[in-house]
N, C-alpha and C positions, 0 to 999 in steps of 0.2 A: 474688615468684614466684607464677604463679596454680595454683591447685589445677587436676588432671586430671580428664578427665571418669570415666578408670578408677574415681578414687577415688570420685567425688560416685557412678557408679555401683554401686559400695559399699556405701558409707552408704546408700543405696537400697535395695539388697536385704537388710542386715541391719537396717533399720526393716522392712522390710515380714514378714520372717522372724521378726520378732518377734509378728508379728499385726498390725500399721497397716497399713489401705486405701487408706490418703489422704496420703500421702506425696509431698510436692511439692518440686521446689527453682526457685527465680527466679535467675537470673544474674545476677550486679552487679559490673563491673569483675575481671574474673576470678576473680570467688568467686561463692560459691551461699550462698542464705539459704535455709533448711529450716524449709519448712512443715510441718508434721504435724495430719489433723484439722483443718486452719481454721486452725491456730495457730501463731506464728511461734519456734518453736522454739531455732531460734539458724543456724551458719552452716557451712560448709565452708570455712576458710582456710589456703591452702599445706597443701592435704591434712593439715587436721587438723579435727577433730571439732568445734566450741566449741559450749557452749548458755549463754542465757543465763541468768545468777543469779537465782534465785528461793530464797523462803523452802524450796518443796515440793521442791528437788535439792538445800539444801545440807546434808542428813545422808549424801550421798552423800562427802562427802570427795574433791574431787579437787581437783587441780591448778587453781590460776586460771593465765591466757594471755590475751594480749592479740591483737585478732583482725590488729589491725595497731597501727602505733608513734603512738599518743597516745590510743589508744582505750577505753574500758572494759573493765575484764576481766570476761571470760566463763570459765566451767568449760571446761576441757582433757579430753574426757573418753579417755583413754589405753586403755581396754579396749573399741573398738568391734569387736572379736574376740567378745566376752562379749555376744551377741544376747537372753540373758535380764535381764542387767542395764542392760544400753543402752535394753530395753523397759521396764523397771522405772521408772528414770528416766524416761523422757519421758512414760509413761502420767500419771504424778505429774505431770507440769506441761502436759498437756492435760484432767486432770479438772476 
């Protein structure tokens, strides 16, 4: 299932809500890869959040997910409601 533009335009407004200028997303096969800052942050799959694993988000505890079926798991981040903590986290993996 490919994610909506509703959602990616979402995750949009709660990075930028957070404070991020630079907030981009690339299209690829029905998903969006999220840029932030320069930086490739991670991706929108079937309307879900995922970023990739790094040392600097994984005190964040969340869920790992797969972004599709044999892929690498990436963080699940389930609280993109939570615009302080959603900024929290990515700040930490664009500094």
């Amino acid at each position: 299932m490919a994610s909506t533009k509703e959602y990616r335009d979402y995750i949009l407004e709660q990075l930028e809500a957070a404070g991020f200028s630079d907030v981009r997303c690339r299209p690829m096969m029905g998903e969006y890869l999220l840029y932030v800052d320069g930086v490739l942050v991670g991706g929108i799959y079937d309307d879900r959040l995922l970023l990739k694993k790094v040392e600097e988000n994984e005190e964040f505890q969340m869920e790992e997910a797969e972004p599709y079926p044999g892929a690498k798991p990436m963080w699940l981040v389930g609280e993109a409601d939570d615009k302080e903590r959603l900024g929290e986290i990515v700040k930490r993996m664009v500094e």
